[in-house]
C-alpha positions in Angstrom: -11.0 38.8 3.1 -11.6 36.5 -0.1 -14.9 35.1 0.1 -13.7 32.4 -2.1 -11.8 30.5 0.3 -14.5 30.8 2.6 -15.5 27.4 3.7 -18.1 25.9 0.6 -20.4 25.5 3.2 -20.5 29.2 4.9 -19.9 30.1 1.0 -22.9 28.4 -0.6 -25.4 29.8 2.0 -24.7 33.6 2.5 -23.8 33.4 -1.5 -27.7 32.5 -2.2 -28.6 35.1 0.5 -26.4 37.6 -1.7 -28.5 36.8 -4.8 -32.0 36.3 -3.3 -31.5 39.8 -1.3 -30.3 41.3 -5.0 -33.4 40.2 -6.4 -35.6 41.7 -3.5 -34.1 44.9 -3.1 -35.2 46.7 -6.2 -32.4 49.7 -6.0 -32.4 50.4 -2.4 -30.2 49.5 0.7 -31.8 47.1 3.2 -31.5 46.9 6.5 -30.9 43.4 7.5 -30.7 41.2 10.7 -28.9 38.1 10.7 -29.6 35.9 13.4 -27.3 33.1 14.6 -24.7 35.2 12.2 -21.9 34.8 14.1 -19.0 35.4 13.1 -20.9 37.9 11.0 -19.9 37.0 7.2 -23.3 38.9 5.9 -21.4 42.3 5.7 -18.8 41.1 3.8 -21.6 39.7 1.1 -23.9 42.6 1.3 -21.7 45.3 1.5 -24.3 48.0 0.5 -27.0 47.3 2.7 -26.7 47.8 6.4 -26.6 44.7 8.3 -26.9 43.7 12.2 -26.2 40.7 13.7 -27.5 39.0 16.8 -25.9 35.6 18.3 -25.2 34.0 21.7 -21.8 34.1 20.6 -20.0 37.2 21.2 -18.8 39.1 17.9 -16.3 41.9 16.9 -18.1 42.9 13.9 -20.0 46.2 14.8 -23.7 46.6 15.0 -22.9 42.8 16.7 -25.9 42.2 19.7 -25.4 39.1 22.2 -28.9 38.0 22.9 -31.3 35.0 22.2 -33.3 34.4 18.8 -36.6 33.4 20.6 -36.2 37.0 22.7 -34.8 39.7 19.6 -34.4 43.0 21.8 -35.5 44.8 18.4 -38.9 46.8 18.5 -41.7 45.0 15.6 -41.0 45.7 11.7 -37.5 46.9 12.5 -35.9 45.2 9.5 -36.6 44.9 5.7 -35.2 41.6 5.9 -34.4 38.9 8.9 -32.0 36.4 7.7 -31.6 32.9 9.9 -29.3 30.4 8.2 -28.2 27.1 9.2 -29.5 28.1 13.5 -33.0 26.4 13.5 -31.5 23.0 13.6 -29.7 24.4 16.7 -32.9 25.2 18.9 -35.1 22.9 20.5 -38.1 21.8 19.3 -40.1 23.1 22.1 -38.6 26.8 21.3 -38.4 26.4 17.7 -42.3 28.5 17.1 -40.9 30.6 19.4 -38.1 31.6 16.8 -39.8 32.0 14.2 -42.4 34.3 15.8 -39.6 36.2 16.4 -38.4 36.3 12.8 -41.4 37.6 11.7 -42.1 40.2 14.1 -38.6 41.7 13.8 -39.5 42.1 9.7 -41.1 44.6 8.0 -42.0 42.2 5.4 -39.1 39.8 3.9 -37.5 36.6 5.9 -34.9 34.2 5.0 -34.9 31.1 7.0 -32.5 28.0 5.8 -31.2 25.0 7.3 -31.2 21.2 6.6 -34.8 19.9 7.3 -36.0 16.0 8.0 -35.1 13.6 4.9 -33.5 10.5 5.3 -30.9 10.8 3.1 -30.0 14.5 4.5 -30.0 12.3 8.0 -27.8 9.3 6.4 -25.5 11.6 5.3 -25.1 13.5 8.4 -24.3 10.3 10.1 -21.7 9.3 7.4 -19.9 12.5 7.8 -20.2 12.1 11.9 -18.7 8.3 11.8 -16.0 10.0 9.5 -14.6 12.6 12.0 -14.7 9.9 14.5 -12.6 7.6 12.6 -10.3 9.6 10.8 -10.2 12.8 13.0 -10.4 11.2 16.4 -13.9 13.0 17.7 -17.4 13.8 16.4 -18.9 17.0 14.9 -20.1 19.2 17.4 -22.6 20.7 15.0 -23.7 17.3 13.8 -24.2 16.0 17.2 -26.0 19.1 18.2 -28.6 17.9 15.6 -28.4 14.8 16.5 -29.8 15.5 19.9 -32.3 18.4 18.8 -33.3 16.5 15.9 -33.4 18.2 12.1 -36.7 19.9 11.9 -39.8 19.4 9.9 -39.9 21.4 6.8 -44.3 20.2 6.9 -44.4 21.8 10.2 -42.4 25.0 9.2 -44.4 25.6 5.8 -47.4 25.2 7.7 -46.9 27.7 10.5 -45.9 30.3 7.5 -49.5 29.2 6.3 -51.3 29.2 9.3 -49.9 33.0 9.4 -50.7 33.9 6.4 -47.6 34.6 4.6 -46.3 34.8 1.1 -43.6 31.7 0.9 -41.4 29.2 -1.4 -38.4 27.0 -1.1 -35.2 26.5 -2.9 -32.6 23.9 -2.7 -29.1 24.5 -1.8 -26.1 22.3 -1.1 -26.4 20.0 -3.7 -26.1 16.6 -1.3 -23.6 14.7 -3.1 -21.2 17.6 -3.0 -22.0 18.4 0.4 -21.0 15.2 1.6 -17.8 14.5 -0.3 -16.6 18.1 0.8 -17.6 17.4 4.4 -15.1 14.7 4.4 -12.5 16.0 2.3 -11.9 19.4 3.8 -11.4 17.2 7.3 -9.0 15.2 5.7 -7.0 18.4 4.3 -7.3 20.3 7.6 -5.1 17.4 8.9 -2.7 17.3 7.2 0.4 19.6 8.2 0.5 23.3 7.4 -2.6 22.9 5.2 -4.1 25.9 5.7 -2.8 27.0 1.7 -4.4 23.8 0.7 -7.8 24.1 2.1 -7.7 27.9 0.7 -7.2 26.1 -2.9 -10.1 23.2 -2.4 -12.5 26.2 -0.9 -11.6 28.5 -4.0 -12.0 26.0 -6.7 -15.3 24.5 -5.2 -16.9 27.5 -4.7 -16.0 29.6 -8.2 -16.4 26.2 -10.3 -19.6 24.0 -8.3 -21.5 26.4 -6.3 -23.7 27.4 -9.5 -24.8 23.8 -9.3 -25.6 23.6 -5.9 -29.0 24.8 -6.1 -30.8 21.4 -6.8 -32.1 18.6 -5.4 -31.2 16.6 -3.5 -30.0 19.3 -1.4 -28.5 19.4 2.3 -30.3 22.3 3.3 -33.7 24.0 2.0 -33.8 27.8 1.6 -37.4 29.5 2.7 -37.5 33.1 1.3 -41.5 34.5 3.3 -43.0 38.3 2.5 -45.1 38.9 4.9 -46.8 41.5 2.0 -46.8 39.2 -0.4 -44.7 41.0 -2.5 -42.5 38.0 -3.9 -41.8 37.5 -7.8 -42.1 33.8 -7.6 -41.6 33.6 -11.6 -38.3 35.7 -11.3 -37.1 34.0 -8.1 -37.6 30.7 -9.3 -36.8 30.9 -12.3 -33.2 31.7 -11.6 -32.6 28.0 -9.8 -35.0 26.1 -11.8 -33.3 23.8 -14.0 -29.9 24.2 -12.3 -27.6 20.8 -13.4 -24.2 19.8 -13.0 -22.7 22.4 -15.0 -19.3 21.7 -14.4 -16.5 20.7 -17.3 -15.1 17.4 -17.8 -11.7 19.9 -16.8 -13.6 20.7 -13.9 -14.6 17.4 -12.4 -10.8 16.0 -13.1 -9.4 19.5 -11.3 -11.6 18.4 -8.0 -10.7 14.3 -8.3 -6.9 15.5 -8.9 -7.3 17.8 -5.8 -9.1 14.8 -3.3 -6.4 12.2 -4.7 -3.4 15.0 -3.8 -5.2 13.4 -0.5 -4.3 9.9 -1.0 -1.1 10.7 -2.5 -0.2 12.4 1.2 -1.1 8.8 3.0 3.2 8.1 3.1 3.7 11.5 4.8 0.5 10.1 7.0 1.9 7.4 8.5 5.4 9.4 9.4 3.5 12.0 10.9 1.4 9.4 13.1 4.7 7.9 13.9 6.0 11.1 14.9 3.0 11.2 17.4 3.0 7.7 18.6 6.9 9.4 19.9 5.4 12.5 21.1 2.8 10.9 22.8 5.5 8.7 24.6 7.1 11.8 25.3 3.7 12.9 26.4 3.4 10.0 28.6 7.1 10.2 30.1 6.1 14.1 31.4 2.9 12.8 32.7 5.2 11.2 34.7 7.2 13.5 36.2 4.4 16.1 36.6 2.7 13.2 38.7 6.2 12.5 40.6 6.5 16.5 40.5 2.7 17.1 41.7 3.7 14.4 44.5 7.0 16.6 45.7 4.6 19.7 45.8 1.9 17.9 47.8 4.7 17.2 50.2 5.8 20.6 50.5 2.3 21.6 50.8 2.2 19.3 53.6 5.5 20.7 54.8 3.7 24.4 54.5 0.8 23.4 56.5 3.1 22.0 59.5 5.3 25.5 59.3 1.6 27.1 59.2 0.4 25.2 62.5 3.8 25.8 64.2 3.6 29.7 63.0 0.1 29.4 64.5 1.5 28.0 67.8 4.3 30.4 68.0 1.5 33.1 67.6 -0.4 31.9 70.7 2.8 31.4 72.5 3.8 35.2 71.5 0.1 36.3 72.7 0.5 34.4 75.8 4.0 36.1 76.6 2.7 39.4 75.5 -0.1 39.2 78.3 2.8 37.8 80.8 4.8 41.2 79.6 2.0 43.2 80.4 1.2 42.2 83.8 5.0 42.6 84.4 4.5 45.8 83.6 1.5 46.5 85.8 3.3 44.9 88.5 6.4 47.6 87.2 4.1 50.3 88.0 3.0 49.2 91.1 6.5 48.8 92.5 7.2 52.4 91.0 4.6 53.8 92.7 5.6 52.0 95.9 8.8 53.6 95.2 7.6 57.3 94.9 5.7 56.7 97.8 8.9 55.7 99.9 10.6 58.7 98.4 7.6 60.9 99.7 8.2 59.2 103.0 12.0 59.9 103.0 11.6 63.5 101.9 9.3 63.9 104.8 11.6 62.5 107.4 14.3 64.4 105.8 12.7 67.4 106.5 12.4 66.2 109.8 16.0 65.2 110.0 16.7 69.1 109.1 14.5 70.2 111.8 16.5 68.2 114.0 20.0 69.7 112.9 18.4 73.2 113.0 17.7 72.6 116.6 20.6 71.3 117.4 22.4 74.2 115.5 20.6 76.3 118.0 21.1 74.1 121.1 24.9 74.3 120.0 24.9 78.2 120.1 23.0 78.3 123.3 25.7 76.2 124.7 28.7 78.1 123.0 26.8 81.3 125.0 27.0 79.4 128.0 30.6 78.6 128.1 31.7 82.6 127.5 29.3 83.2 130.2 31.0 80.6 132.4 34.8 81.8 131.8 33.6 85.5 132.5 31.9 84.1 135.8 35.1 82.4 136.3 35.8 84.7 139.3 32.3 84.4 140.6 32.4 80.7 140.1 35.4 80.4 142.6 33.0 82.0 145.1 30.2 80.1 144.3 32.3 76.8 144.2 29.4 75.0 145.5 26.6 76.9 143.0 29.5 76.4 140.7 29.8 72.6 141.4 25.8 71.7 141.1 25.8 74.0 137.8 28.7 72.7 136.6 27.0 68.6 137.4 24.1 70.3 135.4 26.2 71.3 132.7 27.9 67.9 132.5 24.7 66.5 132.1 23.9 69.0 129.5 26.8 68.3 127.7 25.9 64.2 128.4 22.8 65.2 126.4 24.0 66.9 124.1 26.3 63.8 123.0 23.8 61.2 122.8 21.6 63.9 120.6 25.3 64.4 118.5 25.2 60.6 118.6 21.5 60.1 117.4 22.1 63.1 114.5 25.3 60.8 112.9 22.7 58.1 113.0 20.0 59.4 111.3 22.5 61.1 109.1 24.3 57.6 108.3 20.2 56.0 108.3 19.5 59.6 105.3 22.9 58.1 103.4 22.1 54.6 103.6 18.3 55.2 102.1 19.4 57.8 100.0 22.0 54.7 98.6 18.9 52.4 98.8 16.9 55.1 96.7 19.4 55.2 94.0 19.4 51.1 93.4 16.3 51.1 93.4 15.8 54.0 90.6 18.8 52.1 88.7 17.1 48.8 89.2 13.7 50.1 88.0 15.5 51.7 84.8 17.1 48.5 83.9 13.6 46.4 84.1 11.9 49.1 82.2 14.6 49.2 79.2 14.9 45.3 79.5 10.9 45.3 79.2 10.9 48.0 76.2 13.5 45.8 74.3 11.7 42.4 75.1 8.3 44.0 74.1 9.7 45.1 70.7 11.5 42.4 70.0 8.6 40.3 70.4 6.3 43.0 68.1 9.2 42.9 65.7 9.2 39.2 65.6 5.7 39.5 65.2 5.0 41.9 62.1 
């Protein structure tokens, strides 16, 4: 990264922590806290010493903590120096002795505290540059209005609390005003402009090798307030480095910078296309705001449309349930009627048995009577002597044989009463099969339908 085409701002301030740390360090590396250092620009300008930063801001750099200013998660005396730049103006004044508490805990000895402090022309200026972004950029500063609502604190108070703790202290100036606030609007203006970023690099570079030595003076944006706790400061050798600091810049110098803001003007033509160009893309703009509204419309009717198909999906759910619990007393009542059935069967296989008790007897009876006929034709002789024995056994016989023909009678019907049950048995098995596999399919069907 070149630290030259830092912003002058960011530039001026961690340059005069770069020198004032130089000055303090005396051949060794410090170890050095920035707080509110986000994005954490102090290790690029003090490369040798090993630096931390703390913010609320998250920050890639390493040794980077998240945390609070007013609540440093660092034990007491952890760092040579503490380093808070341009992040008092950012606290409110209720928490503000809070801070710096903090800031001087956290130090072994040295602190470095800068920001722009109450002055009314630091104040008038502030507002200039605020009314400028609104005008010319279309919003306010967010930085500025931050201030704005904290208000830009007391450099009296803050002196006096570094008294009333009995600390070494002084002050030097730094962002020369009248720079501050003609760069504050010019940089804006540059940034706007299209593909700028090489020009802003340029105005950056040549501000900051060729005006920040003159920075360092009153009247100045922000004061710098370097405290030693062990009152170990070189206030002759500290000071003397920024006392008498003027406008050192060339005649060459000062016409490079007015060449630079009028390549500003000069761009005013290509202005006025560009807002032309966005007066079209913002009735472009307006044309899609249209049909996202007429497309946000279509999609609150399908939503609509979804919500029906949700309540009918809901109703065909309950319907589904309600058909599912129908199914299942069908299939109690099944059960029922198929164990009705195997109780008939038991009741046919009993009288079947009976049936075959019946034949067996008969079977028997038969035999008997087949005995009684060969006994008969070898009487046949003794039955023409014993006509009229022969006529009452033979009347008995008949009505034997009259017997035995009803019985022959009621064993066809039972056997035609077996056939038609055991027909009866089998519709009724193939009746019960089809309601069970016409049940089995409806069931999964309906679970199929279901999932």
């Amino acid at each position: 990264m070149d630290k030259l085409e830092l912003p002058f701002d960011q530039y001026q301030r961690y340059k005069i922590v770069e020198e004032l740390a130089g000055l303090i360090r005396q051949g060794r590396s410090l170890r050095v806290l920035d707080v509110g250092g986000h994005p954490g620009l102090i290790a690029d300008f003090l490369p040798e010493d090993h630096t931390f930063i703390l913010d609320m801001l998250p920050c890639e750099r390493p040794n980077c903590v998240q945390g609070d200013g007013a609540r440093l998660p660092f034990k007491d005396a952890s760092f040579d120096l503490v380093v808070s730049i341009d992040a008092l103006e950012h606290i409110p004044p209720e928490r503000r002795p809070e801070f710096l508490e903090e800031l001087l805990r956290a130090s072994k000895d040295y602190v470095l505290l800068a920001a722009p402090f109450d002055d009314e022309n630091v104040s008038l200026a502030e507002q200039i540059v605020n009314e400028f972004f609104i005008k010319r950029i279309g919003h306010p500063n967010d930085s500025l209005e931050e201030h704005f609502a904290n208000g830009l604190p007391d450099l009296r108070e803050i002196l006096s609390f570094f008294d009333e703790n009995k600390v070494q202290h002084l002050e030097i100036p730094n962002g020369y005003l009248y720079n501050w606030l003609i760069m504050m609007m010019a940089l804006p203006a540059a940034q706007a402009l299209p593909d700028s970023q090489g020009l802003v690099a340029k105005i950056n570079r040549f501000y900051n090798h060729n005006l920040y030595t003159g920075d360092n003076r009153k009247p100045c944006y922000r004061t710098v307030i370097l405290v030693s706790k062990q009152h170990s400061l070189d206030r002759d050798c500290i000071l003397s480095k920024y006392e008498g600091i003027k406008g050192i810049a060339s005649v060459d110098t000062k016409l490079q910078l007015a060449d630079l803001l009028l390549s500003l003007r000069l761009e005013e033509p290509r202005m006025a296309v560009l807002r032309e160009e966005l007066r079209k893309r913002d009735r472009y703009i307006e044309r899609l705001q249209g049909e996202f509204e007429e497309r946000t419309e279509w999609a609150l009717k399908l939503r609509d449309e979804v919500e029906d198909k949700g309540r009918r999906i809901i109703e065909l759910q309950n319907e589904l349930e309600e058909r599912t619990q129908w199914a299942l007393r069908l299939e109690e009542e099944s059960r029922q009627k198929g164990q009705r059935i195997i109780e008939l069967q038991d009741e046919l296989e009993e009288r079947t048995e009976w049936a075959r008790g019946l034949e067996s007897e008969l079977d028997e009876r038969t035999e008997w009577a087949l005995k009684l006929r060969d006994e008969v034709q070898e009487r046949d002789q003794r039955i023409l002597k014993l006509q009229d024995e022969l006529e009452v056994q033979t009347q008995w016989a008949l009505q034997l044989l009259e017997e035995l023909e009803q019985k022959e009678q009621y064993l066809k019907k039972l056997q035609s009463e077996f056939e038609e049950r055991t027909q009866w048995a089998l519709q009724m098995d193939e009746e019960l099969t089809r309601i069970k596999r016409s049940w089995v399919y409806k069931l999964l069907g309906r679970l199929i339908i279901r999932s």
